[in-house]
C-alpha positions as CSV (number, residue, x, y, z in Angstrom):
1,X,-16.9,-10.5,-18.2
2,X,-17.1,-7.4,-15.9
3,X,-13.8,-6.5,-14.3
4,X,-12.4,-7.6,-11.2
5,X,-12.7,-4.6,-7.9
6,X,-10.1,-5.2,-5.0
7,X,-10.9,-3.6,-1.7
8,X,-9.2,-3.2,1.6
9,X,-10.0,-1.6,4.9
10,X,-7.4,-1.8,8.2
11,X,-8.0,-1.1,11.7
12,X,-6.3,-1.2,14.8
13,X,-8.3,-2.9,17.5
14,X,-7.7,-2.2,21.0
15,X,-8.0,-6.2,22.5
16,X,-4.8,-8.7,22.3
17,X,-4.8,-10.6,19.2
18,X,-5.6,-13.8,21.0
19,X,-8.9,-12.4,22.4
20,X,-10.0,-11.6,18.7
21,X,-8.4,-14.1,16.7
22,X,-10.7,-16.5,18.7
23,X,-13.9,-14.2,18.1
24,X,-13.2,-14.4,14.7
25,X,-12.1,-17.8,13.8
26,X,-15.5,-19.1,14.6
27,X,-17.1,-18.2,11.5
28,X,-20.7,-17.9,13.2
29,X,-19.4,-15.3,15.5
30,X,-20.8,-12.1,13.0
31,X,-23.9,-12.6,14.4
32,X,-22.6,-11.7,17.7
33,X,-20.7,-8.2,17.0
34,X,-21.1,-7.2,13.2
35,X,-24.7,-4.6,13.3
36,X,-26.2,-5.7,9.7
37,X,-26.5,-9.7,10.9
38,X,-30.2,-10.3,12.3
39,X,-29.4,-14.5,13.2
40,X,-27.0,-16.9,11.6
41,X,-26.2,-20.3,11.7
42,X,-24.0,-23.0,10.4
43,X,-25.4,-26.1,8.1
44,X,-25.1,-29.5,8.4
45,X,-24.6,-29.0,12.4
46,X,-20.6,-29.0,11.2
47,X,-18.2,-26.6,13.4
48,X,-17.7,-23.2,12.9
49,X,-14.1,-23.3,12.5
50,X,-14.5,-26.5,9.8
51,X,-12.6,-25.2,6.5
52,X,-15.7,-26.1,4.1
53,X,-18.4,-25.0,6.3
54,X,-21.0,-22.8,5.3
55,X,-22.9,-20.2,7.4
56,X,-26.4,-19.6,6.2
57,X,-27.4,-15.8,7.9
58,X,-30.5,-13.0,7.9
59,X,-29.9,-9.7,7.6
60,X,-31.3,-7.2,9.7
61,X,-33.4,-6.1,6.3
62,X,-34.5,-9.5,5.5
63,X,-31.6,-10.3,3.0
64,X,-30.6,-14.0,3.0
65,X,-27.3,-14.6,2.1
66,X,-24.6,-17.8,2.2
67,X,-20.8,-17.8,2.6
68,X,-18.2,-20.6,2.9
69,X,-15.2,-21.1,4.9
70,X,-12.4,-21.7,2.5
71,X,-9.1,-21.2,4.3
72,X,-8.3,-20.9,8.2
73,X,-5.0,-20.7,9.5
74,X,-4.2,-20.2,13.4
75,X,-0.6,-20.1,12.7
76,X,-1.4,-16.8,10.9
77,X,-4.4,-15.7,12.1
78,X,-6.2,-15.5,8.8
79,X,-9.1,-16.9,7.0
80,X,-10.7,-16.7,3.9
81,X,-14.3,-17.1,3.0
82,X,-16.5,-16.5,-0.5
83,X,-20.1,-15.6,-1.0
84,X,-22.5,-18.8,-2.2
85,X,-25.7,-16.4,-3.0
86,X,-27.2,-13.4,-2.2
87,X,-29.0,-10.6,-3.1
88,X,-26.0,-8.3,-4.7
89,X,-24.9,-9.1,-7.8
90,X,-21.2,-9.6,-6.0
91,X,-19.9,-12.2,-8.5
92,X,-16.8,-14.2,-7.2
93,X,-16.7,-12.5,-4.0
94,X,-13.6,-14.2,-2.2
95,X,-13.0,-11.8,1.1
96,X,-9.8,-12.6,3.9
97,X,-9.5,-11.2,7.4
98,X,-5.9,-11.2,8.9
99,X,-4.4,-10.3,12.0
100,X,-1.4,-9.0,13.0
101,X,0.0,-8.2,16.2
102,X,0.5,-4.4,17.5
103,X,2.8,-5.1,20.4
104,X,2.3,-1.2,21.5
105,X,-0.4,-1.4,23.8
106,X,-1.2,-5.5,23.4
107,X,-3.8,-4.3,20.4
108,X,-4.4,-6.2,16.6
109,X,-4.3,-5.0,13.5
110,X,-7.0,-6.3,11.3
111,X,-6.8,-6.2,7.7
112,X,-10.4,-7.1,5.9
113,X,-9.3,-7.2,2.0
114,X,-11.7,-9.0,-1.0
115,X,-12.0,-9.2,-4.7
116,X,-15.5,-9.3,-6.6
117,X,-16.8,-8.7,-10.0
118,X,-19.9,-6.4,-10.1
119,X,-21.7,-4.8,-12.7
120,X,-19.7,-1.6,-14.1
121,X,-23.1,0.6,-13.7
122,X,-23.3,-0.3,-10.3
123,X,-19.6,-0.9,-9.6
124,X,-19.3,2.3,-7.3
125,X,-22.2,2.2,-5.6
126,X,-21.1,-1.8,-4.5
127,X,-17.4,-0.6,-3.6
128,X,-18.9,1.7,-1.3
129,X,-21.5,-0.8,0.6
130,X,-18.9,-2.9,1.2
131,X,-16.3,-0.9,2.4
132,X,-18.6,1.2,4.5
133,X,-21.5,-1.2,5.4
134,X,-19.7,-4.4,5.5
135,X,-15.7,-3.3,6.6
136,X,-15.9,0.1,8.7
137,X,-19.1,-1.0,9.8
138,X,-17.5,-4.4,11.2
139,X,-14.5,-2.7,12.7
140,X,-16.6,0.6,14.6
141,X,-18.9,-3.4,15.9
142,X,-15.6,-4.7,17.2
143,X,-14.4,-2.1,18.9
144,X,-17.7,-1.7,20.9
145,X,-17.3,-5.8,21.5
146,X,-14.3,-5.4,23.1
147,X,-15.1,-2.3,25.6
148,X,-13.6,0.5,23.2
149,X,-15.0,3.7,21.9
150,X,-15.2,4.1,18.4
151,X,-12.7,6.6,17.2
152,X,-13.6,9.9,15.3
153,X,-12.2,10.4,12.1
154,X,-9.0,12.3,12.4
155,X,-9.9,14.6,9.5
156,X,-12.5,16.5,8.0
157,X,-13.1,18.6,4.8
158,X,-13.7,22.3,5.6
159,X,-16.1,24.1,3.6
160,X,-14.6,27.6,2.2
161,X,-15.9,29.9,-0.3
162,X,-12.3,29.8,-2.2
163,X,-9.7,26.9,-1.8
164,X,-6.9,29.4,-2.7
165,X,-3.7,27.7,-0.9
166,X,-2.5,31.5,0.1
167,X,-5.4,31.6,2.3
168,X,-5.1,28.4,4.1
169,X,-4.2,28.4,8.2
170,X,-1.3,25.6,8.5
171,X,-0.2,26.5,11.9
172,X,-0.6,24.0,14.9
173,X,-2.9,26.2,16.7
174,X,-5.8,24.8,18.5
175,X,-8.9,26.5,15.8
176,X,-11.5,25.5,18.0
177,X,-12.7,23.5,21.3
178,X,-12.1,20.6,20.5
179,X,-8.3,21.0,19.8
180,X,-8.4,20.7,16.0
181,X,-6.3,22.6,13.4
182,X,-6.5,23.4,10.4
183,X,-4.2,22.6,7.3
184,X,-3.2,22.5,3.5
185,X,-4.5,19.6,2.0
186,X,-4.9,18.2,-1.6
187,X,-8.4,16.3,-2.2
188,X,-9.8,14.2,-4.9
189,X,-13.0,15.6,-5.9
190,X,-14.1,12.5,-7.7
191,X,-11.8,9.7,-9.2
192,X,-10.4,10.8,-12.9
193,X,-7.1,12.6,-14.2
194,X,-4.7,14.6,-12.6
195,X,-7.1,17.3,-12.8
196,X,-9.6,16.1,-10.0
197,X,-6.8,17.0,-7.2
198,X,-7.6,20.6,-5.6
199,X,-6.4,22.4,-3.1
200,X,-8.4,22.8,0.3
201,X,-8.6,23.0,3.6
202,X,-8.7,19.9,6.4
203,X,-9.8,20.2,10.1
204,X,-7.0,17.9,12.1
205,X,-8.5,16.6,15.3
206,X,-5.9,15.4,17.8
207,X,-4.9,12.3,18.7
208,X,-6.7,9.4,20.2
209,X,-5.4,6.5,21.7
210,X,-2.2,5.3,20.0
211,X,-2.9,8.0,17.7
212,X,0.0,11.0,17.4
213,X,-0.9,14.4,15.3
214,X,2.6,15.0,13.0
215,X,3.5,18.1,10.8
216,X,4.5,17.0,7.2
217,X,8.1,18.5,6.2
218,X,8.1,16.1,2.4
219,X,5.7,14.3,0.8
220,X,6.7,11.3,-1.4
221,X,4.7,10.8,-4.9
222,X,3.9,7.2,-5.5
223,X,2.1,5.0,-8.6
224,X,0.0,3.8,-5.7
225,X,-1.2,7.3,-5.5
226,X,-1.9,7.5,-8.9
227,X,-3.9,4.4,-8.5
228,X,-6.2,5.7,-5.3
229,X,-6.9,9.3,-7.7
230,X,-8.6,7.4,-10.5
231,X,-10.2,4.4,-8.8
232,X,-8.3,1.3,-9.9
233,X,-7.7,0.9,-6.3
234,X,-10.2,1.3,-3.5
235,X,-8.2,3.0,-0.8
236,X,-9.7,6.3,-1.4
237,X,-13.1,7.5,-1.8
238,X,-14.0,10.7,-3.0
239,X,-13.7,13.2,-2.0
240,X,-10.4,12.0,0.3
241,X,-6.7,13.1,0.4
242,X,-4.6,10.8,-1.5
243,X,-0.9,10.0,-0.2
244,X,1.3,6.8,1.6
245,X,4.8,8.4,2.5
246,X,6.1,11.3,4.1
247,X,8.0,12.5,6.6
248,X,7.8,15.3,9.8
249,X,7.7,16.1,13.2
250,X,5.3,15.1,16.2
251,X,3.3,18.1,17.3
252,X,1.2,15.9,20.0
253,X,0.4,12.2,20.4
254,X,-2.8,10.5,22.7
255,X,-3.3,8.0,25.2
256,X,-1.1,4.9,25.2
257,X,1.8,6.2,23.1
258,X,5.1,6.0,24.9
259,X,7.7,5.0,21.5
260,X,7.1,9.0,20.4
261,X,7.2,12.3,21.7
262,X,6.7,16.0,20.5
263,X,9.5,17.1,18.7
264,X,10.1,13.5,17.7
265,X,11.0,13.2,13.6
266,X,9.4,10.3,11.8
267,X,8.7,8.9,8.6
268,X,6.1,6.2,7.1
269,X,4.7,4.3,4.5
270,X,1.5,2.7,4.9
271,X,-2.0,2.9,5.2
272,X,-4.4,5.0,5.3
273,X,-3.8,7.2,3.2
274,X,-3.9,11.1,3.7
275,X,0.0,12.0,3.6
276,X,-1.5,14.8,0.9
277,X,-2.0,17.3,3.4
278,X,0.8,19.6,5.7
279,X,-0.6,18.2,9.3
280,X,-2.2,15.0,9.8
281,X,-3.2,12.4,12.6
282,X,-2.7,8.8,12.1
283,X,-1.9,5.5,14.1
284,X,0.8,5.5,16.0
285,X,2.0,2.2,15.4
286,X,2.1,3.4,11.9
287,X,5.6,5.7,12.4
288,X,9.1,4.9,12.7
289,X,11.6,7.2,14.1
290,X,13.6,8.9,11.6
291,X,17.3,8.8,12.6
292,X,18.8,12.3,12.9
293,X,21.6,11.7,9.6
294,X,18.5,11.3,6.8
295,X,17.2,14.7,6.2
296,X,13.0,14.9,5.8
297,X,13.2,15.1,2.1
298,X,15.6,12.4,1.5
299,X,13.3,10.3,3.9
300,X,10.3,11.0,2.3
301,X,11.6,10.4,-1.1
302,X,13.0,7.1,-0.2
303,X,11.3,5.3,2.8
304,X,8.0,3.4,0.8
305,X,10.4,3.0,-2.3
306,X,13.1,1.8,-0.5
307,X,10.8,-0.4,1.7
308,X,10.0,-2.7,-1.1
309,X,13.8,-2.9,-2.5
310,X,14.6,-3.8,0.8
311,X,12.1,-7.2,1.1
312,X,12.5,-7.6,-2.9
313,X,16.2,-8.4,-2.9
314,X,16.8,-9.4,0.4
315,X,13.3,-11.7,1.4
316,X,11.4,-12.2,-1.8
317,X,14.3,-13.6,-3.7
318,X,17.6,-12.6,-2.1
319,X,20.1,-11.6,-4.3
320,X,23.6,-13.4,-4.4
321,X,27.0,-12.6,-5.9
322,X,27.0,-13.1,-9.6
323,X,23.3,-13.0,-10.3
324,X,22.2,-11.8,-13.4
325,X,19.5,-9.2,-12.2
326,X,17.3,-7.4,-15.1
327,X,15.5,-4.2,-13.6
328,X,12.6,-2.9,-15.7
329,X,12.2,0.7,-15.4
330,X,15.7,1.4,-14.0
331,X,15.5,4.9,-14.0
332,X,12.4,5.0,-11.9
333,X,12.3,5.9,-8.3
334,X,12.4,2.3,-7.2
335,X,14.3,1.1,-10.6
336,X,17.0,3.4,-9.6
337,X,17.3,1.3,-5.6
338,X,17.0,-2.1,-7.1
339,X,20.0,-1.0,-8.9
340,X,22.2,0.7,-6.4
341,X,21.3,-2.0,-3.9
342,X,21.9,-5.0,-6.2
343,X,25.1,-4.0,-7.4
344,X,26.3,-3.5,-4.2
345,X,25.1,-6.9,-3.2
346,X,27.5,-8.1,-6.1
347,X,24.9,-9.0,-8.6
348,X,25.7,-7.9,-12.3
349,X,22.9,-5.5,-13.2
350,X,21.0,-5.0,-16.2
351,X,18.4,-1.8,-16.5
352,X,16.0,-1.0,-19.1
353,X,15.1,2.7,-20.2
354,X,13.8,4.6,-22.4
355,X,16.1,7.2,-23.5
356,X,20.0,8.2,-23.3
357,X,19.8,10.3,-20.4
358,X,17.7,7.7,-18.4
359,X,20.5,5.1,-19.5
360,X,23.4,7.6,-18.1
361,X,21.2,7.8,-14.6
362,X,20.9,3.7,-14.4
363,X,24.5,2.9,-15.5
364,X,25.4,5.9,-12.8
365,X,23.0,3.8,-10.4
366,X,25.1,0.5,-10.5
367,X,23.5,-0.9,-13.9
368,X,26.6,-2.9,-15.8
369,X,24.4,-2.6,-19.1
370,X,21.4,-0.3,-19.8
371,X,19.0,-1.0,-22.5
372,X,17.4,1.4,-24.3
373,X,14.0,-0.8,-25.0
374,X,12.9,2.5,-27.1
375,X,15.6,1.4,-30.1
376,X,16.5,-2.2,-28.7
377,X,15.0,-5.9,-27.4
378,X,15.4,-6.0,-24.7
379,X,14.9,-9.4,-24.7
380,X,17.7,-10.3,-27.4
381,X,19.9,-7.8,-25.4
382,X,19.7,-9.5,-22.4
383,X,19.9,-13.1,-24.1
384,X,22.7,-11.5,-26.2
385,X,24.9,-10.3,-22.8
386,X,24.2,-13.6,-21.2
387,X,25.3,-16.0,-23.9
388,X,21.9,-17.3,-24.1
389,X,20.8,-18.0,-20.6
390,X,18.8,-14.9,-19.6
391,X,18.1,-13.5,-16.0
392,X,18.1,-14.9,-12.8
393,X,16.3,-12.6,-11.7
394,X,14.1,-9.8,-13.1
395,X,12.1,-6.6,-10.8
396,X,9.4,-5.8,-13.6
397,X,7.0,-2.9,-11.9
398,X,5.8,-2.3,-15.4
399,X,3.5,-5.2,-15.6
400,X,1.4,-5.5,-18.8
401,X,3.4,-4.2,-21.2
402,X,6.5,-6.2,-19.7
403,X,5.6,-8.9,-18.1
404,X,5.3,-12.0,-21.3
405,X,8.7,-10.8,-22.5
406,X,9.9,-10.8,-19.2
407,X,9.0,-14.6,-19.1
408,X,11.1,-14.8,-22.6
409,X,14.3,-13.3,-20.6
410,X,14.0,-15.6,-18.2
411,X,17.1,-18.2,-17.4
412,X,16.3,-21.5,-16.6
413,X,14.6,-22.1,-12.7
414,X,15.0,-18.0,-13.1
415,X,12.9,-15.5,-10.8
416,X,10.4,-13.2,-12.2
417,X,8.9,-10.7,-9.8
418,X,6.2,-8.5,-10.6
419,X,5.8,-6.1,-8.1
420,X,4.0,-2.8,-10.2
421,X,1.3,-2.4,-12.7
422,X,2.5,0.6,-14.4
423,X,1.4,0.1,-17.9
424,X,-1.6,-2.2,-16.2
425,X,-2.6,-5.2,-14.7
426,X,-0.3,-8.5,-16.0
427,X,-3.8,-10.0,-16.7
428,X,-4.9,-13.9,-16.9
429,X,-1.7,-16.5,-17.5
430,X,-1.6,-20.4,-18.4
431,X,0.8,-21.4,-15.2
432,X,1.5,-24.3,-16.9
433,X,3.7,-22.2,-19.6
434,X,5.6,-21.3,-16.9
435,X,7.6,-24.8,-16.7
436,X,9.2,-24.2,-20.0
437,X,11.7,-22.5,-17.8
438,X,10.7,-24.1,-14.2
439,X,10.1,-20.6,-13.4
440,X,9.5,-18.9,-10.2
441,X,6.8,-15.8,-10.3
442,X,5.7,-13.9,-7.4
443,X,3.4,-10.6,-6.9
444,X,4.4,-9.5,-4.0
445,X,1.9,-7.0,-1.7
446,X,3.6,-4.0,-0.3
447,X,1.2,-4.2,3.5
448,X,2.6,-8.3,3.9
449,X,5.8,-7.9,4.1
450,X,5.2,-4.3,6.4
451,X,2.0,-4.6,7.8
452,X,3.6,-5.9,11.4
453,X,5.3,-2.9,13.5
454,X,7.8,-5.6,14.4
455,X,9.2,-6.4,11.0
456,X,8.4,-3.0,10.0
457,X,11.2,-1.6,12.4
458,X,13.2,-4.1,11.1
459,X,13.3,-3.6,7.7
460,X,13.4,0.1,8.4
461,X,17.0,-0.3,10.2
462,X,18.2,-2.2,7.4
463,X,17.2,0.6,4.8
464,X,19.1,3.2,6.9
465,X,21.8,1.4,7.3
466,X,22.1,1.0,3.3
467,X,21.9,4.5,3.2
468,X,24.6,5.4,5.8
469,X,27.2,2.3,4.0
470,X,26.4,4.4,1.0
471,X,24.9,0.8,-0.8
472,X,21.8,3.4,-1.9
473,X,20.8,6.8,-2.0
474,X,17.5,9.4,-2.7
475,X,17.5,10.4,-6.0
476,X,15.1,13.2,-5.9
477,X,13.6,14.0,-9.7
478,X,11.5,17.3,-8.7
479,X,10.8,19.2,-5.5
480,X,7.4,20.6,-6.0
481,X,4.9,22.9,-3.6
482,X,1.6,20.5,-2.1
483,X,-0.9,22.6,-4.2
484,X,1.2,21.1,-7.3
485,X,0.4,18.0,-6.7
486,X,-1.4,17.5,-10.1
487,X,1.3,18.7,-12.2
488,X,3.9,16.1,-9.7
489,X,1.3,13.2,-11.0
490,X,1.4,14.5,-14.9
491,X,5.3,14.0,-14.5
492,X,5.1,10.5,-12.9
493,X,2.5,9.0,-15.1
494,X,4.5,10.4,-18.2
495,X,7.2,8.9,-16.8
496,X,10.0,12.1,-17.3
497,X,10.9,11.9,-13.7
498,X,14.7,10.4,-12.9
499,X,14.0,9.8,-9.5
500,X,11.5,10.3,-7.1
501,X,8.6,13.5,-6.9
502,X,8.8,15.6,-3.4
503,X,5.6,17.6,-2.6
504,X,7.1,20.4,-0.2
505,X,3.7,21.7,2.5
């Protein structure tokens, strides 16, 4: 069976989310803003919000294709819709559109995300039509349906005769008419090893509307990163910087920003990506102030990391006094949070590791036990510490090579939460095994519990408050230059880093 592609495209349209979500939650409406869709209808007559209904449409080349309505919700402003035939091979093409609000400037966030099987010999070539043809293509439509330019893209790749860093202009000085600059950047040539990362040179336009232009002081290394260089997920195409989290300074910001202001330190986590580079210009909406008592590096190294311990112990499964908590990787960058931050929440912490000095860094981290799954079981271990009832709750970013023993050191009604893919995907699993122990298993998605600016902010104060109470801290592995950037990823993915990896512009 050829393996499964996940994509996902975001935008930011400029229109109220009630104005869209009702464009959109008629499921005929394509033929009225997306370019490729000659004439469309729905079958049977039936309505074109009817969960069930299916819309039978012409492309503007002739292509006939069919697509069912499979889930609408108004309450969340999302729907979800699979493809019945057509002329790609685009096997189990299930696709969701969802809206979120963007309360700067009345706009909506739209996030256009599906999973398909295609051929492997024609598995980049279909990524690419639908993430350019179907998704970007759709947003740039939307826009023009509701009155507003189309964007440029805020970076470009500058051709040079030699990508030498030394070489490379990284001041904020207008470098031509159109007010761009130039900067360091790292780009991924084509998706592979660490070795297809290469220092060059990006043209920075400035800001749009509820766009700001910032100057990167740290850079935070991330698995998802990792991910994006070799393909196994879609948010990068070559050749395109890589990077989620960082932190810096506003250097200018464009029409319809009023929350930031030159001068103005922030950090973020998010998509798109591009935090690779020394300047960049992104969405706004995107940033959150960074309060003047966490430093840039410290920021950087923590804010995505520290993001997801926040919503996994406190909204995914919040932790109580006296839980039994099992953290897989505990001397990882988020291992080593999920520690701190449980232990201060009074939960009696277990870590795994795989050597001596990793256990000294987990046990220093909050861990009451660290297992050293190199020498040990963990599973017996943990049964072993709890008298024979296992976790209540285990963090396991590993995934495949953790995730059916996990199960195994599970209590009873316990909570397994796989929230990484480190050692790969978790793969296919009988649910019904699960009620040997009534369990609970979640796989939560990093852009759902940050994706609205709203609940963003809010989690964000939460994590610097941690910080200031002292219930967590950065750990920071490895300070390393930008152009490094393949030797930061060698050290993640062999997994010597205590801590998290800082790429310094």
């Amino acid at each position: 069976m050829n393996s499964v592609v996940s994509l996902s495209r975001s935008a930011v349209i400029d229109a109220p989310i009630e104005a869209v979500w009702h464009l959109l939650r008629d499921f005929n409406s394509h033929a009225a803003w997306h370019p490729a869709i000659a004439e469309s209808r729905i079958e049977a007559g039936e309505p074109g919000d009817l969960v069930g209904a299916v819309r039978a449409f012409r492309l503007n080349d002739g292509s006939f294709l069919r697509e069912r309505l499979i889930a609408l919700s108004d309450r969340n402003r999302e729907l979800t819709y699979c493809l019945l035939g057509g002329p790609l091979p685009l096997d189990d093409y299930v696709a969701t559109m969802r809206l979120r609000p963007v309360t700067e400037g009345d706009r909506t966030f739209v996030q256009w995300e599906s999973r398909f099987r295609p051929p492997p010999e024609r598995a980049d070539e279909l990524k690419r039509l639908v993430a350019e043809d179907i998704y970007e293509a759709g947003f740039g439509a939307l826009r023009r349906h509701f009155g507003r330019p189309v964007s440029q893209p805020s970076a470009q790749p500058v051709p040079r005769s030699s990508p030498a860093v030394e070489t490379i202009v990284t001041g904020a000085t207008p470098s031509a008419a159109d007010g761009a600059v130039e900067s360091a950047a790292v780009i991924v040539e084509r998706y592979g090893g660490p070795e297809v990362m290469k220092p060059a040179v990006m043209r920075v336009l400035p800001p749009g509307p509820g766009e700001a232009r910032l100057r990167h002081a740290a850079i935070g290394v991330n698995f998802i990163d990792v991910y994006c260089r070799t393909g196994f997920f879609s948010l990068l195409q070559p050749p395109g910087v890589p990077g989620m989290e960082a932190a810096g300074t506003i250097i200018d910001v464009g029409p319809g920003v009023t929350h930031l202001a030159p001068g103005d330190r922030v950090v973020y986590a998010c998509e798109p990506i591009g935090a690779y580079a020394a300047i960049r210009t992104m969405p706004a909406a995107a940033l959150v102030p960074l309060p003047a008592d966490i430093g840039d590096e410290a920021a950087a190294a923590i804010f995505l990391k520290g993001l997801a311990a926040e919503f996994l112990l406190h909204t995914v499964r919040p932790i109580a006094p006296g839980d039994v908590v099992l953290v897989h990787a505990a001397a990882g960058g988020t291992g080593l949070l999920l520690c701190q931050w449980a232990s201060a929440l009074g939960a009696d912490v277990i870590g795994t590791v795989s050597s001596e000095e990793k256990a000294e860094r987990a046990l220093a981290a909050g861990c009451a036990r660290a297992i050293i799954y190199t020498r040990q079981d963990f599973v017996a271990e943990v049964l072993r510490l709890t008298q024979g009832r296992g976790a209540d709750v285990i963090y396991d970013g590993v995934g495949a090579a953790t995730f059916g023993r996990s199960l195994e050191a599970l209590a009873i009604r316990g909570h397994l939460i796989s929230f990484g893919q480190a050692s790969g995907p978790v793969g296919e699993w009988d649910v019904g095994a699960m009620a040997a122990k009534s369990a609970t298993i979640s796989r939560p998605n990093f852009a759902h519990y940050t994706g609205d600016p709203e609940e963003l902010h809010g989690r964000a104060a939460h994590l610097f408050d941690a910080i200031r109470r002292g219930n967590i801290k950065a750990i920071i592995d490895s300070r390393l230059p930008l152009a490094e950037a393949a030797a930061a990823h060698r050290r993640l993915e062999s997994r010597e880093n205590v801590g998290s990896i800082v790429l310094l512009p």
